[in-house]
C-alpha positions as CSV (number, residue, x, y, z in Angstrom):
1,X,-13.0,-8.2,24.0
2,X,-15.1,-4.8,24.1
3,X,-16.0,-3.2,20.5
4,X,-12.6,-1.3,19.4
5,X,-13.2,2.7,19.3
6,X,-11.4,4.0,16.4
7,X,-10.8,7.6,15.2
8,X,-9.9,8.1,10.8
9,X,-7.7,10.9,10.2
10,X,-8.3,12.1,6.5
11,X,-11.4,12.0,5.3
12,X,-10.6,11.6,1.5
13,X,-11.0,8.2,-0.6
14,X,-8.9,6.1,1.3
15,X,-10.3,7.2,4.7
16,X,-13.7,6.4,3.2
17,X,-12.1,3.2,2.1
18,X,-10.6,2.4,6.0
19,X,-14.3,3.6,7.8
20,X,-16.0,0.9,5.5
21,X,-13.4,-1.9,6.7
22,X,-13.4,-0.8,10.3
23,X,-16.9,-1.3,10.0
24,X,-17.2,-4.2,8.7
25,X,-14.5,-5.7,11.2
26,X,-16.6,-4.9,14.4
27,X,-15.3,-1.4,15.3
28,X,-17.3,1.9,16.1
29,X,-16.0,4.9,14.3
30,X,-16.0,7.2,17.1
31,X,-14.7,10.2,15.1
32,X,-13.2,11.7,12.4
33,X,-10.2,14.5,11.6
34,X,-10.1,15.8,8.2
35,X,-8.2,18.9,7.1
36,X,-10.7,21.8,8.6
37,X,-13.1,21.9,11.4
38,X,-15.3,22.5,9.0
39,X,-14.4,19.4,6.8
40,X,-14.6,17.3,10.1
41,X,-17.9,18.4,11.0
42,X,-19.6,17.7,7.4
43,X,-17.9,14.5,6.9
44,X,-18.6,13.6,10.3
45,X,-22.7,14.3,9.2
46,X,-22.0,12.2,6.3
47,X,-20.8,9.1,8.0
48,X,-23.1,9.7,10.7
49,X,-20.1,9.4,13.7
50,X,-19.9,11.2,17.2
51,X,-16.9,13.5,16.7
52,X,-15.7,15.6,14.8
53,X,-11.9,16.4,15.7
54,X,-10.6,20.1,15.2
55,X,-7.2,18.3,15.0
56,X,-4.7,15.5,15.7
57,X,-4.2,17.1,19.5
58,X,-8.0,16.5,20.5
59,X,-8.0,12.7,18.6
60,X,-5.2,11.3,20.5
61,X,-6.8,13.5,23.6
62,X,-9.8,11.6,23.5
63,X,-9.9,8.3,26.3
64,X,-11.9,6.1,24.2
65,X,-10.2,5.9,21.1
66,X,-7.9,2.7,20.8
67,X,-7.2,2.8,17.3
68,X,-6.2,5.8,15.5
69,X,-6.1,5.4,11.1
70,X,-3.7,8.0,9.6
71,X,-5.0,8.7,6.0
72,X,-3.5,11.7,5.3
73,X,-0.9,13.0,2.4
74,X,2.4,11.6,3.2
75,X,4.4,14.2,5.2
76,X,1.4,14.2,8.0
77,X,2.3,10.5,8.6
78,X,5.0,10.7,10.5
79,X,3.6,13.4,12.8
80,X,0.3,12.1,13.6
81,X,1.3,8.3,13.7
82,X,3.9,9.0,16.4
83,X,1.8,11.1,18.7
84,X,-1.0,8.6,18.5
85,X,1.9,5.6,19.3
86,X,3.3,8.0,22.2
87,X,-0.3,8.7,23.3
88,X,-0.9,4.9,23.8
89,X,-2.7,4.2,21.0
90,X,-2.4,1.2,18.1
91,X,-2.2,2.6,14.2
92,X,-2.9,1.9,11.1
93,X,-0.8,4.1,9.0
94,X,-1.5,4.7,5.5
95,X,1.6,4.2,3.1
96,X,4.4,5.4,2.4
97,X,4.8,4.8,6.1
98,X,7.0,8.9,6.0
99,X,8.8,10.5,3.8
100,X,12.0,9.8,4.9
101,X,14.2,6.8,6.0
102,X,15.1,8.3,9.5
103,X,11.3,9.0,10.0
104,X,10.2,5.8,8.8
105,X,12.6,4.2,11.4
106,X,11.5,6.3,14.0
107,X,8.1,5.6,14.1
108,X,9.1,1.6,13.4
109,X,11.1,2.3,16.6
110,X,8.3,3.9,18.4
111,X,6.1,0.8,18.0
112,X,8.7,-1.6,18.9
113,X,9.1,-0.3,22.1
114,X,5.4,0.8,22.9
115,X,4.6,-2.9,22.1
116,X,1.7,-1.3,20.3
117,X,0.0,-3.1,16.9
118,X,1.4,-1.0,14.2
119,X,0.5,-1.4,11.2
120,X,1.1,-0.6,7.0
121,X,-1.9,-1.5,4.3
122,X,0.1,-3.4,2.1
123,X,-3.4,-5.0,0.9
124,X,-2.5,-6.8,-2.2
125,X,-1.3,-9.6,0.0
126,X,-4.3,-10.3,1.4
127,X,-6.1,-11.6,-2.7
128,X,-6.3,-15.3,-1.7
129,X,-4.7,-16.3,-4.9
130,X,-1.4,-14.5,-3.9
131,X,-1.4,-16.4,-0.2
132,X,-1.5,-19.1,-2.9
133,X,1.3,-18.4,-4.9
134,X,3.6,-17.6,-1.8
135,X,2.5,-21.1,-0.2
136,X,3.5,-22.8,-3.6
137,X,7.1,-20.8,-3.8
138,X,7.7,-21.5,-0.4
139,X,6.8,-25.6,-1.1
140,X,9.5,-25.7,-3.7
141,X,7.1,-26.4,-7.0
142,X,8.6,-23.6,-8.5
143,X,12.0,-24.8,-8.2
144,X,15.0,-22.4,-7.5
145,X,13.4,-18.8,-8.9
146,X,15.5,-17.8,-11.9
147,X,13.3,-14.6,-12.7
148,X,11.4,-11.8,-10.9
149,X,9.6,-9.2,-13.1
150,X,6.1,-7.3,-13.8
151,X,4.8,-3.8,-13.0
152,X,2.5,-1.5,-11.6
153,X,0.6,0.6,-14.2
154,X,-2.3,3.5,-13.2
155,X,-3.6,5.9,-16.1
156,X,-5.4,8.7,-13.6
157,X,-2.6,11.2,-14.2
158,X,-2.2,11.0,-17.9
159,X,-4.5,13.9,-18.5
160,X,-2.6,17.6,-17.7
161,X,-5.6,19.0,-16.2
162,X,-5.4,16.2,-13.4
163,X,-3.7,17.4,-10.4
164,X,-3.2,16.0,-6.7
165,X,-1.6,16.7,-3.6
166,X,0.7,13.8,-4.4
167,X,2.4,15.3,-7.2
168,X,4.0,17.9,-5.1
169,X,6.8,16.7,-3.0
170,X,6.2,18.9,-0.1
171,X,3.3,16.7,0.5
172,X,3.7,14.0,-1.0
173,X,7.9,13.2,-0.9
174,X,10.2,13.2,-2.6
175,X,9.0,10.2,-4.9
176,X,5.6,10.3,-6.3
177,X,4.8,7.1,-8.1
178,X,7.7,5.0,-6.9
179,X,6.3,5.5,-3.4
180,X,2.4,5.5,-4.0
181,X,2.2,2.3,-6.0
182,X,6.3,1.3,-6.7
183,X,6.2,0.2,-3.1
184,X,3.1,-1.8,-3.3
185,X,4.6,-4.3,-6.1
186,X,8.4,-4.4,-3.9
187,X,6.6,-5.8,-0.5
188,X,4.4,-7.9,-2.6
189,X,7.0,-9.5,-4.6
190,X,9.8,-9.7,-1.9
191,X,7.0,-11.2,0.2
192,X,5.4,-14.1,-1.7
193,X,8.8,-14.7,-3.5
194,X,10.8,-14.8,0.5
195,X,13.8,-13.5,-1.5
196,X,15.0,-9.6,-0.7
197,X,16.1,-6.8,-2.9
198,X,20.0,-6.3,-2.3
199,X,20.8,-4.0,-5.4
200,X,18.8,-1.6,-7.6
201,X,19.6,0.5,-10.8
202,X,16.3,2.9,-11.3
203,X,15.7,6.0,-13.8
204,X,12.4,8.2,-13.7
205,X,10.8,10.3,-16.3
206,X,8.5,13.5,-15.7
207,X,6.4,13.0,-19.2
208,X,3.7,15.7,-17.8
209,X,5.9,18.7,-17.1
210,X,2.9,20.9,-16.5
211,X,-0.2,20.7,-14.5
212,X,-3.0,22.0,-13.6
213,X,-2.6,24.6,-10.6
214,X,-5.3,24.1,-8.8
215,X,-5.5,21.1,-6.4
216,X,-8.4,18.6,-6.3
217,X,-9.1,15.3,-4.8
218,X,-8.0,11.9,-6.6
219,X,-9.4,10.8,-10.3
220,X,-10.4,14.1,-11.1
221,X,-9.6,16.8,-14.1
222,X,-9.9,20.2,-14.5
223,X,-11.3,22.0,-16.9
224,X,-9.0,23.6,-19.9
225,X,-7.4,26.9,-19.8
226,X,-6.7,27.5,-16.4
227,X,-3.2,28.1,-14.5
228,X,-0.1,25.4,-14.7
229,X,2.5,25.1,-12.7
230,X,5.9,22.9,-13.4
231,X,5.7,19.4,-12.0
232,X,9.2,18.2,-10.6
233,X,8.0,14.4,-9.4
234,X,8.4,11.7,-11.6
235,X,5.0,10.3,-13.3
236,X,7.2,6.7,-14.8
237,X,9.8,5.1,-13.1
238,X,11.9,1.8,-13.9
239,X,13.9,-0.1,-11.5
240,X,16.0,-3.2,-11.9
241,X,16.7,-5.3,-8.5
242,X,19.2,-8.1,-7.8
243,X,17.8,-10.3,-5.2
244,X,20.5,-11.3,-1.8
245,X,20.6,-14.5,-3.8
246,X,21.5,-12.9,-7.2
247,X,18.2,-13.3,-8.8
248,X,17.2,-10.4,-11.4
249,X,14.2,-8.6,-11.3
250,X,12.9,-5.4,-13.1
251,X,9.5,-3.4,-12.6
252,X,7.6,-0.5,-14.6
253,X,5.5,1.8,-12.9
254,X,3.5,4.0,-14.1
255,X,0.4,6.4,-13.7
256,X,0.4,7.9,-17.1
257,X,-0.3,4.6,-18.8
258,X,-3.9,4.9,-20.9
259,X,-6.9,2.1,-20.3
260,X,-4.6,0.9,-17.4
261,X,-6.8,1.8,-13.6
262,X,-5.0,-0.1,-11.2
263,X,-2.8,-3.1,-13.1
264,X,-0.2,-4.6,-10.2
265,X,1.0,-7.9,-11.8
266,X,4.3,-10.0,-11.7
267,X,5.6,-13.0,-12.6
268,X,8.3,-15.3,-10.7
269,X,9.8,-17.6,-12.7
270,X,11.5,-20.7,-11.6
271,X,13.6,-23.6,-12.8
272,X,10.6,-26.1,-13.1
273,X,7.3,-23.5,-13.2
274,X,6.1,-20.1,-13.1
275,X,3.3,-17.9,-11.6
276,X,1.9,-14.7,-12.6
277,X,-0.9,-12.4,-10.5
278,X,-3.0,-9.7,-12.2
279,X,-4.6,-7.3,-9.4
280,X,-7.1,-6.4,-12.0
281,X,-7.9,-9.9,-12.9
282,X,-7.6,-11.2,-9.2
283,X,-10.0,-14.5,-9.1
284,X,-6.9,-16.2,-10.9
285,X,-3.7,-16.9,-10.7
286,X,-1.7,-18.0,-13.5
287,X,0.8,-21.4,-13.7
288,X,3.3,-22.3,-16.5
289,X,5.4,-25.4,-17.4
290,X,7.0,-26.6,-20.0
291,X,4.3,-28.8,-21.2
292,X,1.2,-26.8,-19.7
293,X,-0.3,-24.0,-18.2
294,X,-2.7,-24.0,-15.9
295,X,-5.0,-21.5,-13.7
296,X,-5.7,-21.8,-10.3
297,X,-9.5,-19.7,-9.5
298,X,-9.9,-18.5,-6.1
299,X,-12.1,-21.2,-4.0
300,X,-12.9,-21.3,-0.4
301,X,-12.4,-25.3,-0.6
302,X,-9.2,-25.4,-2.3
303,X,-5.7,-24.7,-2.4
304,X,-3.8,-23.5,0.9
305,X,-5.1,-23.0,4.0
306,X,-4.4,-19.2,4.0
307,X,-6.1,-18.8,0.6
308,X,-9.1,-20.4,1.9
309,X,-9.1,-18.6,5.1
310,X,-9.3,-14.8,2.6
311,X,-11.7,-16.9,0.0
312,X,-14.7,-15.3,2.2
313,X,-17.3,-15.8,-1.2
314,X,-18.0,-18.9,-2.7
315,X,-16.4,-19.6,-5.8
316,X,-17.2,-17.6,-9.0
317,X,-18.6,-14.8,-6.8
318,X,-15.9,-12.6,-7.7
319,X,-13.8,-11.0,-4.6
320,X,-11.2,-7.7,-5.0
321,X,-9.3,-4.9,-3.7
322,X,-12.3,-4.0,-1.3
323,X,-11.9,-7.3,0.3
324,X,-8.6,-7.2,1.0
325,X,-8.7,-3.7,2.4
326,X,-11.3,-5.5,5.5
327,X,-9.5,-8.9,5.5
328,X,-6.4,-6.6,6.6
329,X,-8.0,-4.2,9.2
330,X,-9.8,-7.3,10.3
331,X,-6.4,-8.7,10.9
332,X,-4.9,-5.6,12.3
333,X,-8.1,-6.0,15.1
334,X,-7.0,-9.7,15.4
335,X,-3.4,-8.5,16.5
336,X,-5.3,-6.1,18.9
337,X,-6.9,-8.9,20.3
338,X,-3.7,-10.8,20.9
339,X,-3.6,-13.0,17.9
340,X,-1.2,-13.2,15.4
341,X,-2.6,-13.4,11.7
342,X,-0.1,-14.6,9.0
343,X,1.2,-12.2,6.7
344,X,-0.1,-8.9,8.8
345,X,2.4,-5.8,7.2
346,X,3.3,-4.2,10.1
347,X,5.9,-0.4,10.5
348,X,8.8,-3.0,10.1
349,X,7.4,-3.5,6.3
350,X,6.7,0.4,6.0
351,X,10.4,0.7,7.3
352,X,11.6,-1.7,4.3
353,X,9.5,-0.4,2.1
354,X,11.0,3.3,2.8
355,X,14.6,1.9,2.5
356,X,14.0,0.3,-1.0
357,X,12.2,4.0,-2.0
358,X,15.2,5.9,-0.6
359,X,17.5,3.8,-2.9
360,X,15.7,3.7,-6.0
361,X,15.6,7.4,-6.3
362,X,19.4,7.8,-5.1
363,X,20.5,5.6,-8.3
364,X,17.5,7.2,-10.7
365,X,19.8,10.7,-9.8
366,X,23.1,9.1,-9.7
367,X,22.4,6.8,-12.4
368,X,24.3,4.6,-10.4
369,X,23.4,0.4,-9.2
370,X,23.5,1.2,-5.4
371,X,23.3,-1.5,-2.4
372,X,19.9,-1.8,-0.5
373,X,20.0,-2.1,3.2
374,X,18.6,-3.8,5.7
């Protein structure tokens, strides 16, 4: 098959982060669209591509892309990703999918019917150690789960003077850090434990009331003693889940957490073992039983076949979050191509994903357990 064209929409980190797996996967970067013309133009210098788009209209105009990336703050997703769907062209949407449930189902609609490859980065699932916890869940050495719990901890907000588009909900939703990382740990643990959220019971906290006025781009703080203005998303959040088959879990999340940078982990706990993932320890995963614990280290000649198809280094040369990032677009190309790549988080995930979010911060306002559906 020819050498996919691809245009990136939003040229921040993550669109950095989505040129460097396109790459990587075979795919020429025919352009890019970033807020301006002027943005598009020096970002197009700097990564040295063809175009640089004046807006979504002349991206989905152009013949030759087949693959558009939307990378932009939340409430431009559902905009861009359908015109590029309706426009005949495959996506990779950034997440959370929209900012909405009837969005998110409208552009999970969209692809369904355009038989277009459609697709969410839900990238933790692509460490090889977690294709190797799901694979030994799904075998039964756990035994019946009994116990579902971890969280999602991030310390780049702690700081007042650290402001971001995400913080304000007319760009970002109207969940901050449920949606940004919150969703990240629900389709990773609903999807290596095969069990489903039915129930949730959530509360947030706004510990930062005040921010910095001034917007900047991610990881960054201002200096002290300029304008604030009142923050109204929440910077914590806690939500406890009862799984279809009446399994508990419970999550933290967090991007006010010191010394934490990006810490995803849970633990599933069965009758007969357990298994625990740290993202930012994520060459091991972690085994307990009664007698024992044990560690299983990623290895390309090991363990199940889907960890060693991701194990793409040899053992000991230590593989993370940037690997998983191309190991997904790779697959995403793959599903271009025709094939059909296990585990590829698609708008129907971005869909569930939005549905859970929707839920959890109905009850955090209600202070109410509420039903999650399907």
């Amino acid at each position: 098959m020819p050498r996919l064209n691809i245009a990136i929409v939003g040229a921040g980190m993550i669109g950095a982060v989505h040129r460097r797996a396109a790459m990587l996967a075979g795919a020429e970067v025919r352009g890019v669209c970033a807020s301006t013309p002027e943005r598009s133009r020096e970002v197009a210098d700097r990564w040295n591509v063809s175009r640089a788009y004046g807006g979504i209209d002349e991206v989905i105009a152009d013949p030759q892309v087949q693959v558009v990336h939307v990378c932009t703050p939340n409430a431009l997703h559902k905009p861009y990703a359908e015109a590029a769907l309706k426009a005949g062209k495959h996506v990779v949407c950034e997440k959370p999918l929209a900012t909405s449930i009837d969005d998110a189902a409208t552009l999970a609609e969209t692809a369904r019917r355009t038989g277009l490859v459609a697709t969410v980065p839900f990238v933790y699932r692509y460490h090889p150690v977690v294709r190797e916890a799901r694979d030994r869940i799904a075998a039964g050495e756990l035994g019946p789960l009994r116990l579902i719990h971890g969280s999602y901890l991030q310390d780049w907000l702690m700081d007042a003077g650290a402001n971001n588009w995400r913080v304000d909900p007319r760009q970002g939703g109207p969940s901050r850090v449920f949606a940004d990382i919150g969703s990240h740990w629900c389709d990773l643990v609903e999807w290596v434990g095969g069990q489903r959220f039915a129930e949730v019971s959530a509360a947030f906290a706004t510990v930062v009331p005040e921010r910095a006025a001034s917007s900047r781009q991610s990881f960054t703080v201002a200096a002290s003693g300029g304008a604030m203005e009142a923050v109204s998303s929440e910077d914590v959040a806690a939500a406890m889940f009862r799984t279809r088959e009446g399994v508990l879990a419970n999550v933290t999340v967090s991007q006010v957490s010191p010394g934490r940078k990006n810490r995803l982990w849970f633990e599933l706990d069965g009758s007969r073992a357990s298994v625990s993932f740290d993202q930012e320890d994520s060459e091991r995963l972690w085994l307990g039983y009664a007698d024992h614990s044990a560690c299983f280290v990623r290895d390309p000649s090991a363990g199940s076949a889907e960890q060693r198809r991701l194990a793409v280094l040899p053992a000991g040369h230590a593989q993370g979050y940037a690997q998983c990032f191309e190991a997904f677009v790779a697959d995403t190309y793959a599903a271009i191509r025709g094939e059909r790549p296990e585990g590829l988080p698609t708008f129907d995930d971005g869909l569930r994903a939005a549905r859970i979010t929707d839920r959890v911060v109905a009850s955090a306002t209600s202070r109410r357990w509420l039903d999650i559906e399907d």
